[in-house]
C-alpha positions, 0 to 999 in steps of 0.5 A: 864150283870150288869154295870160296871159303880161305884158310890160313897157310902157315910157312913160317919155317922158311927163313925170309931171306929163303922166302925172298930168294924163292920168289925171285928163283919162282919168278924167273922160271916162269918168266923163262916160259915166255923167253921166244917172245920176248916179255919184257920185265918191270923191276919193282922199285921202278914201278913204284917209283911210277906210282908214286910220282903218278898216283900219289894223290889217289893213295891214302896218306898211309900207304903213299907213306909206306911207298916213299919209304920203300922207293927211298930204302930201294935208292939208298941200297942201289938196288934196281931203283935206278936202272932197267936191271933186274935179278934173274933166279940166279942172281944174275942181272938180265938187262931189259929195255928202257922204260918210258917213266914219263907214260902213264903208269897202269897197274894191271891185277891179271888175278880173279876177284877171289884173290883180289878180295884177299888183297891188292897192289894200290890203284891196280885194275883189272884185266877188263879195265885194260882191254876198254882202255885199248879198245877205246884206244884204237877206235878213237886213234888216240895215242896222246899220252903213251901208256906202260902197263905193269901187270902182275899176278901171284907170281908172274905166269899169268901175268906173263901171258896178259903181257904176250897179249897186250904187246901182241895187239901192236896197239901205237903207244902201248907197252906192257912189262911183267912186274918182277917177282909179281904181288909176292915180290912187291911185298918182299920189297916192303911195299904196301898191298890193300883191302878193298877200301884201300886200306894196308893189309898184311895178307896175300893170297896164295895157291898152296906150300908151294907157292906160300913164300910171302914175307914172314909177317904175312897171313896167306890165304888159300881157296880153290880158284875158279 
């Protein structure tokens, strides 16, 4: 059993922008370990834009703040909050399928409660939390309302592999997306990660040098996993 005790991890030397071009290049070569079956991709500034229009009533008055903000600074670039695009490592648009905005938005955390203490993406669930909801699903054979789920990790391998699972289910009316860039990209992009009490927090964890591409302002923690 590892140590749940964290430490601080300290990158600075890695200017932002090279923080925010290595966590698109990391992504990507994660996200091509699922290229036979097909996973598809959420951009960020959409899934946000989802959480805002769905969930804005569950944020604190700080933290929908703080996504409006992203989701207009997003738009007023022209970036990929307007379209199914998103940046491949190479800069590269990789064009993915259309997403249902009128579904219900489920933010899946495919992370382990230690990372998830550190800090999450607003109103995420877990994993379990998901399969509940499709287990009640097919019993009851309820496909009222479609469900997107987005999940995420630290950087999208994991949460690849959730979203393989998902989609492999077949469950009518489900479709799950790999959040682009992960909980690291979500930061890049100036949106809002929190404590367990909902709180803004400016941390993330991370698993090591390696992967310590967090925005510049960020505290990263690292512990053994279990």
């Amino acid at each position: 059993m590892g140590s749940s005790s964290s430490k601080d991890s300290n990158n600075g030397a890695i200017a932002p922008e090279q923080r925010r071009q290595r966590t698109k290049e990391m992504f990507g070569f994660y996200q091509k370990q699922f290229e036979a079956e097909q996973v598809p991709v959420m951009s960020i500034p959409r899934c946000a834009r989802m959480l805002l229009a769905q969930h804005r009533d569950d944020l604190s008055a700080a933290v929908a703040r703080t996504v409006e903000a992203a989701v207009a600074s997003s738009s007023n670039n022209n970036n990929t909050a307007g379209g199914d695009d998103t940046d491949d490592d190479n800069g590269q648009d990789r064009k993915q399928e259309t997403v249902n905005e009128s579904a219900k938005l489920v933010i899946v955390d495919c992370r382990t409660s230690a990372e998830k203490s550190v800090s999450t993406i607003p109103c995420a669930v877990s994993e379990d939390d998901v399969t509940r909801l499709l287990d009640e699903r097919v019993k009851t054979n309820d496909d009222t309302d479609d469900i997107v789920a987005a999940c995420y990790c630290t950087i999208g391998y994991r949460s690849g592999k959730v979203v393989r699972s998902i989609n492999a289910r077949g469950v009518r009316g489900v479709r799950a997306y790999n959040l682009d860039g992960s909980i690291l990209g979500w930061a890049h992009a100036q949106l809002p990660v929190v404590s367990a009490d909902g709180e803004i927090v400016q941390r993330v964890h991370v698993f090591g040098k390696k992967w310590d591409v967090a925005p510049a302002n960020y505290e990263t923690k690292t512990f053994p996993l279990m």
